[in-house]
Every structure is written in structure tokens, then in C-alpha cells.
MARMI-741555 format. One record per residue (C-alpha): residue in three letters; y, z, x. Coordinates in steps of 0.1 Angstrom, whole numbers, plus 5000, padded with zeros to 4 digits. Layout:
BEGIN
ALAYZX;...
//
This chain:
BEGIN
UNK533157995154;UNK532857835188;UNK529857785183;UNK530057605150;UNK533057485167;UNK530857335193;UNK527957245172;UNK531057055148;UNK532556865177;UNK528656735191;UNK527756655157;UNK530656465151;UNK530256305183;UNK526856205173;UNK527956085141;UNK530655855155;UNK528355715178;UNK525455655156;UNK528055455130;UNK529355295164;UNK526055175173;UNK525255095136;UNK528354895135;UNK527354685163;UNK523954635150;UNK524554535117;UNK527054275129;UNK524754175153;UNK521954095124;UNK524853975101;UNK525453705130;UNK521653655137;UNK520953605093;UNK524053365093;UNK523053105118;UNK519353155103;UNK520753095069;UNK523252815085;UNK521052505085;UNK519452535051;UNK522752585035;UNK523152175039;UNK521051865027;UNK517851815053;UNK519651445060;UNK522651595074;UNK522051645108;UNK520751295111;UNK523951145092;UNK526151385111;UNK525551175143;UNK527750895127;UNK530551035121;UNK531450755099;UNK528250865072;UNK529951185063;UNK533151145045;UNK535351405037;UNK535251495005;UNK531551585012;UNK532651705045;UNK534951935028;UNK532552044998;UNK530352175027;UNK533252335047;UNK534052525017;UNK530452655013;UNK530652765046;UNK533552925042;UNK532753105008;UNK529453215026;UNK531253335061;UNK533653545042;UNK530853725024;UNK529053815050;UNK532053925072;UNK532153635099;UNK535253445112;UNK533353135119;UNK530253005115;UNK529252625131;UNK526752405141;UNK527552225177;UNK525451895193;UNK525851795229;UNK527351405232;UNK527951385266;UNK529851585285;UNK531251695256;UNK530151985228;UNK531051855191;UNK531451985161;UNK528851865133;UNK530052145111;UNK532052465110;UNK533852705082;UNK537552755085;UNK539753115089;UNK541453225062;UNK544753095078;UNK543452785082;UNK542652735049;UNK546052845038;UNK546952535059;UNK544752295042;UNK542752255073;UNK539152255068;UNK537152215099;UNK536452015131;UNK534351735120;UNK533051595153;UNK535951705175;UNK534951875206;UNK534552285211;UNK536752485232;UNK535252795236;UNK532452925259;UNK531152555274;UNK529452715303;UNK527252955281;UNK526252735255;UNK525352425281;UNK522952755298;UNK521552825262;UNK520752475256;UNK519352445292;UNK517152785285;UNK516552715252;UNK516753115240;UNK519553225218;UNK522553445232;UNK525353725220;UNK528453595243;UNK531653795242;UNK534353595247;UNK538953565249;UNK540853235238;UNK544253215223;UNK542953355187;UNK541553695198;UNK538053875213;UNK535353725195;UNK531553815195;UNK529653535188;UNK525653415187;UNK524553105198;UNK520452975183;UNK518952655198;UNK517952395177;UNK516352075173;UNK516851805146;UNK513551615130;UNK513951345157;UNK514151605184;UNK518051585195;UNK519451955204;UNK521852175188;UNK523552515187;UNK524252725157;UNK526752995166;UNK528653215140;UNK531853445152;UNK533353795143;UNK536353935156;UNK536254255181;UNK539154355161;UNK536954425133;UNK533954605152;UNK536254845172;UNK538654945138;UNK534955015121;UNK534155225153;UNK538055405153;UNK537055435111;UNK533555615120;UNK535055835144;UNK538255965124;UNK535256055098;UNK533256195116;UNK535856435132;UNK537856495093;UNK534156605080;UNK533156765107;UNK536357005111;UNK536757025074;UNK533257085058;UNK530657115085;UNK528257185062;UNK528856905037;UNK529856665069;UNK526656775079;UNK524556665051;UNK526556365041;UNK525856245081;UNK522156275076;UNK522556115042;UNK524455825060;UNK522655745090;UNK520155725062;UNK521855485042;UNK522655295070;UNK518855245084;UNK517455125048;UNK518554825044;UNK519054705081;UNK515054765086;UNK514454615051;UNK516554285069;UNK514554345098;UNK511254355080;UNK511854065058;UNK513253845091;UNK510153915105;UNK507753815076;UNK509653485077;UNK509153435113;UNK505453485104;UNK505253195078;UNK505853445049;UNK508453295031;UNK508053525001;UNK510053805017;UNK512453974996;UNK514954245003;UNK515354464976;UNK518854604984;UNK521154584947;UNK524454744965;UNK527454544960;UNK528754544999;UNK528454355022;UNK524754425030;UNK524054364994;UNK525554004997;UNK523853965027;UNK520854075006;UNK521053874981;UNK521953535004;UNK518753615022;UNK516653654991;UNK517853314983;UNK517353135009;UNK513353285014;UNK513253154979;UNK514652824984;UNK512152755014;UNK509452894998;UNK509952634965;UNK510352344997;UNK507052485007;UNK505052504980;UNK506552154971;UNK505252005000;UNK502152114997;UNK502452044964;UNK502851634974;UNK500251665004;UNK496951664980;UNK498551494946;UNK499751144940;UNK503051174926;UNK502550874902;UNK499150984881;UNK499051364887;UNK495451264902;UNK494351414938;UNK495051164965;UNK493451034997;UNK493451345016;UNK492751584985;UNK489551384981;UNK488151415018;UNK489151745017;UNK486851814985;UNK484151614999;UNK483951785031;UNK484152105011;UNK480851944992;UNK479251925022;UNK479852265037;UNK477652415006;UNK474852165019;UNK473851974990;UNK470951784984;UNK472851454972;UNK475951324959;UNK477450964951;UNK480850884958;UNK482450544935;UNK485550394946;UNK486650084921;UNK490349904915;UNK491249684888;UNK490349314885;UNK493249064881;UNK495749394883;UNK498049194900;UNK498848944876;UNK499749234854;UNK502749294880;UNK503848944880;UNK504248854849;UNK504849224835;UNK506749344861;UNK505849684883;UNK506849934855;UNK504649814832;UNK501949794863;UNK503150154871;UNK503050314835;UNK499250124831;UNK497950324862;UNK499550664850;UNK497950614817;UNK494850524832;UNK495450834855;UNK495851054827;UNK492750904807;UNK490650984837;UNK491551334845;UNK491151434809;UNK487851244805;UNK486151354840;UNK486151704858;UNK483551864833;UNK480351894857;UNK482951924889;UNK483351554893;UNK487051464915;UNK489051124901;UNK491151084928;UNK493950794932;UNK493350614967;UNK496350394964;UNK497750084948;UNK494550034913;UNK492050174934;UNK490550484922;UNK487450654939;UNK485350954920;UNK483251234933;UNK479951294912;UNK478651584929;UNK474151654924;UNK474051264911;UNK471251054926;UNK470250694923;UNK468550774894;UNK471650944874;UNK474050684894;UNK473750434860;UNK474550684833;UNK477850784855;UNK478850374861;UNK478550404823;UNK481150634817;UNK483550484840;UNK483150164822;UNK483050304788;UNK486950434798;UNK487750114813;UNK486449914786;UNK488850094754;UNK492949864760;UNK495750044777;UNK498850014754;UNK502150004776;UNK505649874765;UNK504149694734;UNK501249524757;UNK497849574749;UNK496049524783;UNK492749474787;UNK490949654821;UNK488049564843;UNK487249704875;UNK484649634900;UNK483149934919;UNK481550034952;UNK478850314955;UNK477950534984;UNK474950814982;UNK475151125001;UNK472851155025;UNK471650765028;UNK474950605034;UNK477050855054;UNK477751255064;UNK481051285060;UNK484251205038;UNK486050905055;UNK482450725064;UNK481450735022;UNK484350645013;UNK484750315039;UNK481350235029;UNK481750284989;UNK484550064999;UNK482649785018;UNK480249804983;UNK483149744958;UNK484249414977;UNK480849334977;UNK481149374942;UNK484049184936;UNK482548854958;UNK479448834937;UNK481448924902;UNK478749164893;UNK480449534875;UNK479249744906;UNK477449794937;UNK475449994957;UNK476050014996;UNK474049785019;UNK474149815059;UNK473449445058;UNK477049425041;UNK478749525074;UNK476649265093;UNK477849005067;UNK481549145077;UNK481549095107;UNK480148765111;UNK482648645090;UNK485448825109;UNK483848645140;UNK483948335123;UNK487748365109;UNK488548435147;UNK486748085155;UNK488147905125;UNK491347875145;UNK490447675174;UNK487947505155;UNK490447245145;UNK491747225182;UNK488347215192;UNK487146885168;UNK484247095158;UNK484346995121;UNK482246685108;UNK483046445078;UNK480046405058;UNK480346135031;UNK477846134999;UNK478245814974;UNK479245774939;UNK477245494925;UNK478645304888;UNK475445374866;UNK476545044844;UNK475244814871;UNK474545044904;UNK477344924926;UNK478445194951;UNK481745144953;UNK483645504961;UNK481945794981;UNK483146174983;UNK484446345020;UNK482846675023;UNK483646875057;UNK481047035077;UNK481447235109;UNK479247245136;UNK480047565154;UNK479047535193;UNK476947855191;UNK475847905157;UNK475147555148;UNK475847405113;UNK478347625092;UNK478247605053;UNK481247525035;UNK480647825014;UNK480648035045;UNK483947955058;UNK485947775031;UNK487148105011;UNK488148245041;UNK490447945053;UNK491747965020;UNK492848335019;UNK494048295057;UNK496547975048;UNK494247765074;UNK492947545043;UNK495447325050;UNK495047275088;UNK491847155078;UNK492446955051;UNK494846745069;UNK492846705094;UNK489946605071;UNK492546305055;UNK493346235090;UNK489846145100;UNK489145965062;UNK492045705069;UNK490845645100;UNK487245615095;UNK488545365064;UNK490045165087;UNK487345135107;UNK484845035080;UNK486444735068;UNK486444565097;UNK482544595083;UNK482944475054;UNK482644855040;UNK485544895012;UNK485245194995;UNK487345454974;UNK487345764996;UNK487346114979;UNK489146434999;UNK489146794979;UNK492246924984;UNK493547354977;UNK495447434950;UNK498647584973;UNK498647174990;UNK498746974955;UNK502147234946;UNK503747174976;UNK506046884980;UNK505546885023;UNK501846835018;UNK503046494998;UNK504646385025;UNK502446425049;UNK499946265028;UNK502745935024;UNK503245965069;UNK499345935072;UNK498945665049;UNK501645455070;UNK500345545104;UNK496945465095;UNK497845135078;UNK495545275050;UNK495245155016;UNK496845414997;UNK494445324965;UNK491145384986;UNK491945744987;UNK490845944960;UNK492446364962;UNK490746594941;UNK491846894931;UNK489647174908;UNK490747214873;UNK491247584878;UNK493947544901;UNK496247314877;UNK497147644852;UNK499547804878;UNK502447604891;UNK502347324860;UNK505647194871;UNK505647154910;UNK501946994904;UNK502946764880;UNK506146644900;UNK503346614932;UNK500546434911;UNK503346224898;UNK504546134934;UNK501246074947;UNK500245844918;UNK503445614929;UNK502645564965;UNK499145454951;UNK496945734959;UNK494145824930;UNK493946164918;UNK491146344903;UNK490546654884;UNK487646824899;UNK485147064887;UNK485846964856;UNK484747254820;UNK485047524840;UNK488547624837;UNK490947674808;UNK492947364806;UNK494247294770;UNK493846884757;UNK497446864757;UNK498146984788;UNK495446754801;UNK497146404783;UNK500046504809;UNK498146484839;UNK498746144859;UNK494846184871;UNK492645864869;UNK488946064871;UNK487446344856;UNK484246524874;UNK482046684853;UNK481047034872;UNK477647044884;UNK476347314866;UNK476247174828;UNK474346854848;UNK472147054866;UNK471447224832;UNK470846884814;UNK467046944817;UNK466647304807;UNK469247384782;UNK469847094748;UNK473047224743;UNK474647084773;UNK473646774764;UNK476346814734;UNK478846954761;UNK478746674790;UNK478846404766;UNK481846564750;UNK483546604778;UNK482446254789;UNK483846104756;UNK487046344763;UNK487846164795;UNK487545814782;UNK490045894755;UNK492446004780;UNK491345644794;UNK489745824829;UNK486545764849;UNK484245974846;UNK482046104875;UNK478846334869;UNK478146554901;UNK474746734912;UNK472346494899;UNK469346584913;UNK466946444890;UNK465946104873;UNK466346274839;UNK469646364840;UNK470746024857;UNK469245844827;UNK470846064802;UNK474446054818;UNK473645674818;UNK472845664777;UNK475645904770;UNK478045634790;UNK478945864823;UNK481145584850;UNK480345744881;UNK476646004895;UNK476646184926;UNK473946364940;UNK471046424960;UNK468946194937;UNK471145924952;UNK471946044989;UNK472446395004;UNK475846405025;UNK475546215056;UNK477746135088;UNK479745825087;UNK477345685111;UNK474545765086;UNK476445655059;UNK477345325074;UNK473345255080;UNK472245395043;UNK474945145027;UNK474244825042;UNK470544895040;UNK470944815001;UNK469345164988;UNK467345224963;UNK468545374929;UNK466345524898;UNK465745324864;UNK469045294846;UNK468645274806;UNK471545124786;UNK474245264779;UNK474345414742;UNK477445594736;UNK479545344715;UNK476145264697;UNK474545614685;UNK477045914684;UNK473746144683;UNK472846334712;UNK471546144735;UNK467346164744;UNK466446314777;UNK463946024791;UNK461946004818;UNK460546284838;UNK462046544848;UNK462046594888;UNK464246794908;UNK465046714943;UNK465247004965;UNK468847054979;UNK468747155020;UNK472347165020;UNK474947314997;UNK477647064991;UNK481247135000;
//
């Protein structure tokens, strides 16, 4: 009996000491899963919004308290918080509330500062390790654990969660008045039912264990299968859900990492990735085809970006059911650009692939009740000729499809010459700005002779520019470019500038001409380019009707009133007004009887035509006939050959120009040529008001050779 006695009393012992130290540990990982659990019970902003005080307010504040609450009582805690240094001080972002305080209405310390340990929590910042601190206030013997944390942005902060001593030492007094009642009473059954608890007890605290562990190691599909309805049960169960709720955030992320959200279509770095991939499995050749949509924009401004949104997703969704069957990769780069990945296609496949991108592009997107048409130009890059790896195909398939776009052909294969071309005209755009500062830009004047009796009377400004290192500079070259860079202007001005004062100068010799100027689109709608134009005619003492401003035809279909109101001022301070590059746009006959223009120019490329194709003959005198019913001149540019000066002449054209009459020339070139009395081809009669057939092509047909392209 003393003995058992014995054997009762150290059994017992044991018991009570096992439950004591399983007591301790399980409140220990109750206090180590709440502050784990702590942060991702709030919004991912709140940390940042906590900081302001002012971004929280309390009914939120108090939503969140009462989570906190509702989750500390489940899991047995008296508190659980989240602190940030400010200062000296230690603040409260967030923190649950005792039961007795919520019997007062009080629900937390938003922002107020801590009053508890200071000292240990400044040394667990300072260490940067988390800590169990036992500590005494006013409200009882607490054991508490204190994590380090950082926000996104990289500010510190403590997460600490409390339980009462009270509570860990009656458990302890509990386990040993058990373990003495079962001991003395039924050793036997004591017996087995201690081996059956310390059993119990183990189960589910290395299940914790083992699933806290799995997270640490990126494994956010833990799961703790514990179904009990005690507190380690709700501990279970809060665990399970928060591995699931960071494993959804996970696989969400991941999710948006290689997909554009907006056409279900692999993105950027999807793309690389699967190129890259490619190229690990060594393949002989690929092609990789980036293209965006012409003229998408204009499906934005006047639709609006829904509509521009919903047409890319139903292009999206029209590519990725159409391509993917022989591995191909439609990915959505960003914006309407779009590249593809034809995997074992070669230059010699490339066309039948460029087919069925256009066939796709070519059937209407319907969207809102709009039937839009879609044309895209593309770029091509070939594995192994035009790069080894992802990024360099795709800058290079993109290099192509601007390429594309700039000579308005459906697609384009890569060039190396292309990146030359881009970067001379980089270096040029650089030296387009001091170029005005600089006076490196020429006037060059070329006249417009009457055909009815051959008296030069007007001549047309054309700007050249004479870089100091690469010599004479194209218009063509560096035109677009001052366009798209807003530095048009700059150089328009300066081009009037040095017309009104080269004007003056020539009639002091007896020179008296109608000038010419081509003016952007973006100057003839804006009401400050009208005034400069008014301040230069009065500093220059100019005659404001010897200055002619022409402005392309193309550019009057966009801002109809502010042009009109501008044209309309210009014409009252006496300055002429053309319409240039006249048949190539879309003006309608109305909108042209509106225009306060006194010329029409007919564009060079139905003259140039006049002695190749008959039916231009039928279009320039049309259009020639047009402009004197609107009671206009009407000036014929590019005539480069005798022919079509004497058929312009029959068919009653005002005005040539051309290199069969002068190429342009300097003003002091100019000012020899025209008082040298130059010589001018046959002129027949004119026939228009006599025969209303098409006029005969006479004489023979000689072109001049142009050295220069005209501005």
C-alpha cells in the first residue's frame, strides 16, 4: 500500500506537473498564434492610415475593436494590441478591450500612449527578436508576448497579446487537485486517464506547432485538423482560417503577376517568362510580333475609355480563343499593344501567321451599339537573327512596328539600320533646340508664276536647316519631329519673322511679292499664334496682304470652330490664307464655302500624275473648276514638266510652282533669278470656259529631276 501509496503520490506529482507545464505552453502558443493571427485580422491599409490618427474614425475603429475582442476572448487572452514608437512615446494603433471595459462602453486606446513594460519593449524593438515579459500594474500579473514588426514602408511595430497569471496558476491549482483526487481515489483509472491526457494534450499543440512551422516555411496550405469545441479547437479553427485567407492573397497575387486584369491575356512579364522558357529547349527559330491599334485613340476621345476598354477585352477575348493551338502566346503589353509568340515559324511561315492576325483584325468589334472598325500595324523579330533573349525581341519587334507605322505599310520585319535611323533622329531632336538660338535654319523661296501671262508675282517660303556638322537637313527629316515635340511653332515664328523682314528689304528693290509661310495645324487653332502674327506685322511695318499662311487641308477637320474664328481674324488684319495640299483630305463642299481662304493648292501628287495616269486629268481640273466657284486662286504645285504646265494652263490653273520654273533658292538667289527676267515654257491658251472636255496633254513630256525635296 505504501508502495502504491508512493507510486500514487509520484504519479500524481508527475501528472500535476506535466498539466502545469502544459498549461504554460499552451498559453504560451495561444499568445505566440494570436499576435501571428493579429495583423491579418485588419485591412493591409491600416497600418499605413493608423499613423494619422485622423484617417481612422471610430466607428471603423470600434468595428475592429470588437473583432479583437470577439477573437481575444476565444482564444483565452486579456488583451491583444498592436503598439508603434512616435517619439518617446509607445502608442496604441489598436488593441481589444476586457470584458469590464466593455461593460463600460470603452473600446480601446486609439493612439493614446502604453503604460506597461516601456523598457522591454524599447529592448525588443532595439533587438528586433520577440519576447515573453512578465509583468505587475494596477490590473493584476499579466504574461504577455511582444513580436517585432515592420509596416510596407518599413516603420516599426510591436504586436503583444496578454493573459492573466490568475488564470495560469488556477489551471495549475485545477491540475494538481486532479491529479491528487484520481490518484488517491482510482490509481488505476487515474493512471490510465493521465496517460490518455498528457496524450490529449500533446496532439493538438504539435499539430499547432507543425502547421506554424509549414507557414514559416512559405507553406501557407497548413491545416490543423483539430474538430474539438475548446479552446484549442477555436484556436484551430482561427488558424485554419487565417492559412486559408493568406494562401487565397497568395495565389491572387500570383494570380495578377503574369495576367492582365483587363483581357484575361498574359502580360509583359508572362510573355518573357514564356519566351525565355522557349529558349531554354534551344529551338531552331521563332518570331515574336508585337502590333497596337491604328487611330485607337480617337476611339477614346470621342467614345470615351469604356468603350476603348470593353474594345480591347473583346479583342482580348477574340485572340485567346483564335490563337494558342500550335503553342502560340497572345500576350497584352499594355495600353492596344499586343505582342504574339509563334514558336518553330520562320521567315518563310512568317506571312501565313501576319495573315491570321489580320484576318481577326479585319472582322468589326461591336461595343455599346458601335461597330468599330480595327487596323493595326505590326513589328516582327526572328529568333536567332534579331536577338537571344526576351526583352531584346521584343524592343526590336517593337522598333519594327513603328517602323511600320511611319511608312503606313501592315507590318514589318526588323532592320538594324532602323536603330541607326533612331538615333540620328534622337540626335537631331536634341539639336533642333538650339537650332533656333543658333540661326542655323535658311529661308528658301521658290516662285509661283500666273500661267495667263507669266508674271511672277507671289513666291512660297520653305525652311531649310543647315546643321554645322551634318550639313543640309531635309524638311522631311526634322519637320515631323518638331511637330510631335511642340517646337513647330518656334520655328514657324521664326520663319514669319525672317519673311517680313526679308519683304521689307526687297522693296526697297523694287521686288513686291506675295510671300507664302506653311503654318501647323495646333498654330492656325490657337488664338496667341494670331496675335503674334498681328505684333510682327506692326514691328516689321509689313504689308499684311503680302503674306500668304497656308495651312494643309487635313488639318481644318479637327477644331472647325477655333480655326474658323482664327482664319476669320487673320483675314481682317489683311493677311491671305490658303488651303494647302489641297484633295488629299476629307473636307466636305460645304464646309469648304465657309472657309475665309483666298487660294487653293492643288497637292502635288495628282500634278505629278498628269502625265502617266488620264484620270487625273478629270480630278485636277475638277478641283481647279471647284476653287473658282468658291471664287479662289488656284495654285498647281510640283510641276516638273512642260506637259503638265501646258495642260494646267488649257484647264485654266491661276498659279504653277515647281522645279520646271525654279527649284528653292536663298533670298540672295532668289533676288538674282528674278530680276534676271527668267525664262518660262510655252504657255497655250486657256480653254476651260471654252471646251468642258478633258483637256489634251500637249507637248512633250519631260521630267526634271528634283535634288531637293521641297518643304
Amino acid at each position: 500500500m505504501l508502495i502504491n501509496l508512493a507510486a500514487t503520490c509520484a504519479y500524481s506529482y508527475y501528472v500535476y506537473t506535466l498539466k502545469s507545464d502544459a498549461v504554460r505552453q499552451e498559453v504560451d502558443k495561444r499568445l505566440a498564434a494570436a499576435v501571428v493571427a493579429a495583423p491579418l485580422m485588419l485591412p493591409r491599409d491600416y497600418l499605413e492610415r493608423a499613423r494619422k490618427p485622423g484617417d481612422i474614425n471610430p466607428l471603423e475603429y470600434r468595428r475592429w475593436v470588437a473583432d479583437f475582442d470577439r477573437y481575444s476572448r476565444s482564444v483565452g487572452l486579456r488583451y491583444l494590441y498592436l503598439f508603434m514608437p512616435v517619439g518617446d512615446r509607445v502608442v496604441y494603433l489598436m488593441d481589444s478591450a476586457s470584458p469590464d471595459e466593455v461593460r463600460r462602453g470603452y473600446y480601446g486606446r486609439f493612439f493614446s500612449e502604453y503604460r506597461g513594460p516601456i523598457a522591454e519593449l524599447r529592448q525588443i524593438l532595439a533587438d528586433g527578436k520577440p519576447r515573453y515579459v512578465e509583468y505587475v500594474d494596477r490590473y493584476g500579473h499579466f504574461r504577455s508576448l511582444f513580436i517585432p514588426a515592420v509596416t510596407d514602408d518599413g516603420r516599426p511595430y510591436l504586436i503583444g497579446a496578454d493573459v492573466a497569471m490568475g488564470d495560469i496558476q488556477l489551471q495549475q491549482e485545477q491540475a494538481l487537485q486532479q491529479s491528487l483526487g484520481i490518484g488517491l481515489s482510482i490509481f488505476a483509472i487515474g493512471f490510465v486517464l493521465s496517460l490518455l491526457l498528457t496524450w490529449q494534450l500533446s496532439r493538438p499543440v504539435e499539430a499547432l506547432v507543425s502547421g506554424v512551422r509549414r507557414i514559416e516555411a512559405g507553406d501557407y496550405s497548413a491545416r490543423v485538423a483539430w474538430k474539438s469545441g475548446d479552446e484549442l479547437g477555436q484556436l484551430a479553427r482561427s488558424f485554419n482560417t487565417m492559412t486559408g485567407a493568406v494562401a487565397e492573397r497568395e495565389r491572387e497575387m500570383l494570380r495578377l503577376a503574369f495576367v492582365d486584369p483587363l483581357t484575361g491575356l498574359a502580360n509583359r512579364t508572362r510573355l518573357i517568362e514564356a519566351i525565355e522558357a522557349h529558349l531554354a529547349q534551344q529551338p531552331e527559330h521563332f518570331a515574336v510580333v508585337l502590333f497596337d491599334l491604328d487611330q485607337f485613340k480617337y476611339i477614346n476621345d470621342f467614345l470615351g475609355y469604356q468603350v476603348g476598354d470593353a474594345a480591347i477585352a473583346a479583342l482580348g477575348k477574340r485572340l485567346a480563343s483564335t490563337l494558342g493551338s500550335e503553342g502560340e502566346l497572345c500576350a497584352r503589353l499594355s495600353g492596344d499593344e499586343y505582342a504574339i509568340l509563334f514558336p518553330d515559324t520562320t521567315q518563310a511561315r512568317l506571312p501565313a501567321q501576319l495573315a491570321r492576325i489580320e484576318a481577326l483584325l479585319a472582322q468589326p468589334v461591336v461595343v455599346a451599339g458601335q461597330r468599330l472598325e480595327l487596323g493595326a500595324s505590326m513589328g516582327v523579330a526572328l529568333y536567332p537573327e534579331h536577338g537571344d533573349n526576351g526583352d531584346l525581341l521584343l524592343r526590336h519587334a517593337e522598333v519594327a512596328m513603328y517602323a511600320a507605322k511611319r511608312l503606313h505599310q501592315s507590318h514589318v520585319l526588323y532592320d538594324p539600320g532602323f536603330e541607326q535611323n533612331r538615333q540620328t533622329q534622337l540626335a537631331l531632336l536634341s539639336d533642333l533646340r538650339n537650332a533656333v538660338a543658333e540661326n542655323q535654319f535658311v529661308v528658301c523661296y521658290q516662285p509661283k508664276v500666273r500661267m495667263k501671262d507669266g508674271e511672277i508675282e507671289s513666291a512660297e517660303a520653305l525652311v531649310r536647316w543647315q546643321h554645322p556638322e551634318r550639313g543640309w537637313i531635309p524638311p522631311g527629316d526634322f519637320i515631323p519631329f518638331a511637330e510631335q515635340t511642340g517646337r513647330l511653332r518656334m520655328i514657324t515664328q521664326w520663319v514669319i519673322d525672317d519673311v517680313l523682314s526679308r519683304s521689307t528689304l526687297w522693296r526697297s528693290v523694287d521686288i513686291d511679292l506675295l510671300v507664302s509661310v506653311n503654318i501647323g495645324v495646333s498654330d492656325a487653332e490657337d488664338a496667341t499664334f494670331v496675335d503674334f502674327v498681328e505684333a510682327a506685322l506692326q514691328r516689321h511695318g509689313a504689308d499684311p496682304s503680302r503674306l500668304c499662311l497656308e495651312i494643309t487641308e487635313t488639318g481644318v477637320m479637327n477644331r472647325q470652330r477655333e480655326l474658323l474664328a482664327n482664319l476669320a481674324r487673320l483675314r481682317r488684319l489683311g493677311v491671305r490664307l490658303s488651303i494647302d495640299d489641297f484633295g488629299t483630305g476629307y473636307s466636305s463642299f460645304a464646309y469648304l464655302a465657309q472657309m475665309p481662304v483666298h487660294e487653293l493648292k492643288i497637292d502635288r501628287t495628282f500634278v505629278q500624275a498628269l502625265d502617266s495616269k488620264f484620270e487625273n486629268v478629270s480630278i485636277v481640273r475638277s478641283i481647279i473648276e471647284l476653287g473658282h466657284i468658291l471664287g479662289l486662286q488656284v495654285v498647281a504645285e510640283g510641276v516638273e514638266t512642260e506637259s503638265a504646265w501646258q495642260a494646267l494652263a488649257v484647264m485654266g490653273c491661276d498659279e504653277a510652282q515647281g522645279y520646271l520654273i525654279a527649284k528653292p533658292m536663298t533670298a540672295e538667289a532668289f533676288s538674282q533669278w528674278y530680276l534676271g527676267g527668267p525664262m518660262l515654257p510655252y504657255t497655250p491658251p486657256d480653254m476651260s470656259m471654252i471646251d468642258p472636255s478633258p483637256a489634251p496633254v500637249v507637248g512633250p513630256a519631260v521630267r526634271i529631276t528634283r535634288d531637293n525635296e521641297l518643304g
